[in-house]
N, C-alpha and C positions, 0 to 999 in steps of 0.2 A: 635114447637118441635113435632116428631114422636110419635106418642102414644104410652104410654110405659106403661104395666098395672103394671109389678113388683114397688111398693110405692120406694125399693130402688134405684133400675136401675134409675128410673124416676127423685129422684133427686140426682143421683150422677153425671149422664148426666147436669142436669141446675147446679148443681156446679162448673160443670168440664166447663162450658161453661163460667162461670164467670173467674174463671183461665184462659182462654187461653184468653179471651178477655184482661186479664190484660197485658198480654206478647205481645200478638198481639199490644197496644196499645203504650206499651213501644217501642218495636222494629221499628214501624212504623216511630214516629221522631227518633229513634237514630242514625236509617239505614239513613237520608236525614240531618243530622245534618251538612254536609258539603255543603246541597243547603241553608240552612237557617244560616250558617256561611255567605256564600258567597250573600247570599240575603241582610242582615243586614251589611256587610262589617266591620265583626268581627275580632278580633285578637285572637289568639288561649288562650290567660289570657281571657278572653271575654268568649272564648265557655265555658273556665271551671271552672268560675262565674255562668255561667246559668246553668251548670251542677249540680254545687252546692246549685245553687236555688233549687232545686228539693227534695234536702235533708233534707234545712232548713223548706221546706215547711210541710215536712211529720213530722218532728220531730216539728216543733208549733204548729200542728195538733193536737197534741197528749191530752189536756186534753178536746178539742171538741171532738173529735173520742169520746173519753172514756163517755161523756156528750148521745152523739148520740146513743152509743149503747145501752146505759141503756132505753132511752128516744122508740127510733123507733128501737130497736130489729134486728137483723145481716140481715133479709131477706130485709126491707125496706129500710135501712143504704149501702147493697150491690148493689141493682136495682140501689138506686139514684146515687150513686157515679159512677158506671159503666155510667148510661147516659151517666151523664157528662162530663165523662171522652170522651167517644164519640164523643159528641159535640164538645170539647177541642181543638181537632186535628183541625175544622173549623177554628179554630180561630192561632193555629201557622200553620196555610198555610198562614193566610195573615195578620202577623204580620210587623205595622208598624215601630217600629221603637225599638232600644236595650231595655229603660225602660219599655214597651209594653212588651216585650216580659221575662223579667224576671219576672214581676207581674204573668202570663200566668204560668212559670215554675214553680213560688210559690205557685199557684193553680192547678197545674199538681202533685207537691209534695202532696197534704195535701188532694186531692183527693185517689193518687194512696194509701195512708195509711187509707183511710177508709175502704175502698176496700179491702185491705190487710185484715186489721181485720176482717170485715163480713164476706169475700168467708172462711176465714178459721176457724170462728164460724159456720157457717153452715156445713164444714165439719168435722169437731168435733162433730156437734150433729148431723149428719147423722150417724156419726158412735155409738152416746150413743145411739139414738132411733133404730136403726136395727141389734145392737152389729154384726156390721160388717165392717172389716179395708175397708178405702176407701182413707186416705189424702196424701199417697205416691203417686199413680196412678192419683189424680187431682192436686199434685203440677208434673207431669210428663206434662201435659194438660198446665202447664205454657209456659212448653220448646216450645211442640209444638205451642203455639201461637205465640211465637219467631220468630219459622222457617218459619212458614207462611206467615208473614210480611217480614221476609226478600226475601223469594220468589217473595211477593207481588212487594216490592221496585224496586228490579233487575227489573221484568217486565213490570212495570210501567216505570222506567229510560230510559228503551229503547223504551215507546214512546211516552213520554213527557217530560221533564225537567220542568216542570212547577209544585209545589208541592201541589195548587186549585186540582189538578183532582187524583193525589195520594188520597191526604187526602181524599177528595169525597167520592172516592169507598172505603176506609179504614172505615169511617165512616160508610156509608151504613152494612158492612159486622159487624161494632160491633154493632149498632143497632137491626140487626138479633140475635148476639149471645145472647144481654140481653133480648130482646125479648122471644130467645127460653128458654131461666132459669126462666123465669117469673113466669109458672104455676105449676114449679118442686121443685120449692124451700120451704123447710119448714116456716110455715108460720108466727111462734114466736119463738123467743127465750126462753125458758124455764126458763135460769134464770133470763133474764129480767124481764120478769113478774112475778115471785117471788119477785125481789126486787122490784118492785112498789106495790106488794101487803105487803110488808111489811115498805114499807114509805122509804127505805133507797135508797136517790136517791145522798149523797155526796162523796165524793172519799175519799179514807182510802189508808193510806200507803201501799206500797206493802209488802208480806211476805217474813219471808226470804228463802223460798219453790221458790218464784213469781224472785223473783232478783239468783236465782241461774238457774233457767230456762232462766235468761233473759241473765246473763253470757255465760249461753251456746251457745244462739243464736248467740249473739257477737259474739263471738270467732266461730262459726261455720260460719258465713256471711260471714268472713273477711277473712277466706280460701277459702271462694266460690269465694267470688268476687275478692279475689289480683289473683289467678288463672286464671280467666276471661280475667284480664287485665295484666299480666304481665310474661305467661306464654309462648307468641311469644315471647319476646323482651330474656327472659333466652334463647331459643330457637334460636334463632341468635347471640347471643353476647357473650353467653358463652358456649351453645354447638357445638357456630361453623356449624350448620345445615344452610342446603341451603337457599336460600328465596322460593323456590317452596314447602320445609320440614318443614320451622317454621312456619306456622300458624296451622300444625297439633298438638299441643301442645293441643290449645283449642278443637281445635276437639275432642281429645281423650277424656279430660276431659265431654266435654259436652253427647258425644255419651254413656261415661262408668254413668252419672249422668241421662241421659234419661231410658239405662236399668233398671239400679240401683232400680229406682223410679219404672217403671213396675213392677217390681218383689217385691218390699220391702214390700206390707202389706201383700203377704204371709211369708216374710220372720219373718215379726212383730207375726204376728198368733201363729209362731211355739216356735220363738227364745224369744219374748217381746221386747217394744219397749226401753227398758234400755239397754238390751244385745246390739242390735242389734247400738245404740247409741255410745256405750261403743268401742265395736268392730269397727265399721265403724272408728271412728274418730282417736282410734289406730292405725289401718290401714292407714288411711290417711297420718298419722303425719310420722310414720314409715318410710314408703311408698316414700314418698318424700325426707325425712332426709337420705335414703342410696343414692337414686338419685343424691342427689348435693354431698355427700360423693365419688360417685363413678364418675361423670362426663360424658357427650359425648350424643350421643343423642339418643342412645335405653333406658339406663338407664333411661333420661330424662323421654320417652315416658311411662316407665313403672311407673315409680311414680307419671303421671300425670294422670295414669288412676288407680290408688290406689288412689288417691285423688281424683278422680269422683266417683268411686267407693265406696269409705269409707262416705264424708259429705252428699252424698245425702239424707238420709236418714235422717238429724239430725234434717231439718229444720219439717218435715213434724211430726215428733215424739213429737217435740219440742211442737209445735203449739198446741197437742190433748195435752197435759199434764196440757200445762197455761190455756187451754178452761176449762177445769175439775176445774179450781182454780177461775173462773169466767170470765166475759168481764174485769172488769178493767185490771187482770193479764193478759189476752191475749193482752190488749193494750199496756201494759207494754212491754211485752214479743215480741210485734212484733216492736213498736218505737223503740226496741234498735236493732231489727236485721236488720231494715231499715239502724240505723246510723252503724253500723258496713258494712253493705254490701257496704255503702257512704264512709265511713271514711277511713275503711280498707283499699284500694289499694293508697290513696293519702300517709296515713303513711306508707304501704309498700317503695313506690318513697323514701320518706325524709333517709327511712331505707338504699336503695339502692345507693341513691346519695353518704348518709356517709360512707358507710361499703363497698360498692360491694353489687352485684346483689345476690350472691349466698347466702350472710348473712341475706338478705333482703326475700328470699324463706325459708331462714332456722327458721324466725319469722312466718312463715307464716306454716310452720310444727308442731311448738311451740305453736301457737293457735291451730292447730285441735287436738292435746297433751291436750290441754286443755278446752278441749269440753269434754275429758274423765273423768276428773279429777272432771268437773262440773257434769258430771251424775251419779256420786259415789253420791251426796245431793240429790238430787231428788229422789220425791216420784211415781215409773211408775205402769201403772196398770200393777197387775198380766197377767201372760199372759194365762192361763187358764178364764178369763174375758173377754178376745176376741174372739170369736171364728174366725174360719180363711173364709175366703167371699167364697162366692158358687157359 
């Protein structure tokens, strides 16, 4: 990493490096899922078995994570899992055979939710140690590791088909990224070592502060992600838009959730991360609910980017609220936003299959409706408590 004297800059750069590593890692197989289909001579029930490995793996993860963080602290818990996550990719480029490779995915799962938790313990206490907003701008740093990787893929595809020398150089480049977070990263977790020094190393039920945070996630994941996946297929089938027109759905959506995210911890500074929670998710639900009310595909486009524009915000506000309530609560609080961002778009389908597509978006308005509902319980910091970054 560049020498950076500012203590903050220093480690918001090795957090932000741990986020994009994680996107960059996820997007790398997702983007080749069709060479590692056709590798294994899968059936499409097959891909989305192993897709769903990934799930199961993060959510059995969940009372090790919570084990791990008390034990080695969010800064050692993040390096280690990033490795391996690294290494990972080595191993599905040359994945023998279907049981091989779901083992792999249920170890892809239970890594990426360690990870999950540590990079956003650290950014939560980057922001209590330097009271200054930072976890909007490095869940932004997610996106971008996203797009990288699919950059990467594209350019990779055109010259090789071989997925040994993708993953390779994919490897290489996250090795660099955890590398660079190594010496930026806070070095303890603060409340970890409170609680070894005070003997309490067993797990305690969540509060009901921790499970209304964790609601919220839910319900904010599960509008991120049926969005993700289901916002071309409304986009062709019921807005009637071109095939050249419907993949812009997601686009909008991603593009207005990359601003969003630039801009939001001054927006947190000014407005607090409750308002800004409250609002966003109104908006979203809103947003969307006239879109399929009105039909056709500007409408479409418009409530797809009130709905980038409203959830983006929710996960990263989210995340510093459960950190404040401890690691267990942030374990909590992120295992469920894992299974909602999992869950959510397959129950969106079962919604879509019964109802129609439009009824099946209109649940999916209904949960970010209800991400508002959930930040009326919740305790947010004042917003005079944060001051706005410099």
């Amino acid at each position: 990493m560049l020498r950076v004297h500012d203590p903050f800059r220093r480690g918001q750069l090795a957090t932000a490096a741990l986020f994009c590593s994680l996107g960059f890692q996820y997007a790398t197989w997702a983007s080749r899922l069709p060479a590692i289909k056709s590798h294994l001579g899968l059936t499409a029930a097959e891909v989305g078995l192993l897709l769903m490995a990934t799930g199961i793996g993060a959510v059995a993860a969940f009372p090790l994570v919570a084990v791990l963080m008390r034990r080695l602290g969010s800064r050692r818990l993040a390096l280690g899992s990033a490795l391996c996550l690294a290494l990972l990719l080595l191993a599905m480029s040359a994945l023998p055979d279907y049981p091989v490779a779901l083992l792999v995915m249920l170890c892809d799962g239970a890594l990426v939710a360690a990870l999950n938790v540590a990079m956003n313990a650290q950014g939560a206490a980057l922001e209590a140690v330097h009271e200054r907003n930072a976890m909007a701008r490095l869940h932004a740093t997610f996106s971008g590791g996203s797009l990288a990787a699919a950059l990467l893929a594209s350019g990779m595809n055109a010259l090789t088909s071989t997925l040994i020398a993708h993953f390779a150089v994919a490897t290489v480049l996250l090795l660099l990224l955890v590398g660079s977070a190594r010496t930026g990263l806070l070095t303890e977790d603060r409340r970890a070592e409170e609680k070894k020094e005070k003997g309490r190393g067993r797990w305690t039920m969540p509060s009901r502060v921790t499970l209304w945070l964790g609601a919220a996630m839910v319900f904010g994941t599960v509008t991120e992600g049926a969005m993700n996946d289901w916002s071309a297929l409304y986009m062709k089938d019921v807005a009637k838009a071109s095939a050249e027109l419907a993949p812009m759905g997601i686009a909008v959506v991603s593009v207005m959730m990359v601003l969003a995210r630039v801009f939001a911890d001054s927006w947190r500074s000014r407005w607090g991360d409750g308002r800004i929670v409250r609002i966003g998710s109104a908006l979203a639900g809103a947003g969307l609910a006239l879109a399929l009310l009105s039909g056709g595909v500007v409408p479409a486009l418009i409530g797809f980017a009130c709905v980038g524009l409203g959830i983006a915000s929710v996960t990263p506000c989210v995340y510093v609220a459960a950190a404040k309530n401890g690691s267990d609560a942030l374990t909590v609080v992120a295992t469920m936003g894992t299974t909602g961002l999992l869950a959510g778009p397959p129950v969106i389908g079962f919604i879509a299959n019964a109802s129609g597509l439009v009824w099946a978006l209109g649940a999916v308005a209904a949960a970010a409706m209800l991400v508002a509902v959930c930040s009326t319980r919740i305790r947010w910091t004042p917003v005079e408590a944060v001051p706005a970054e410099a």
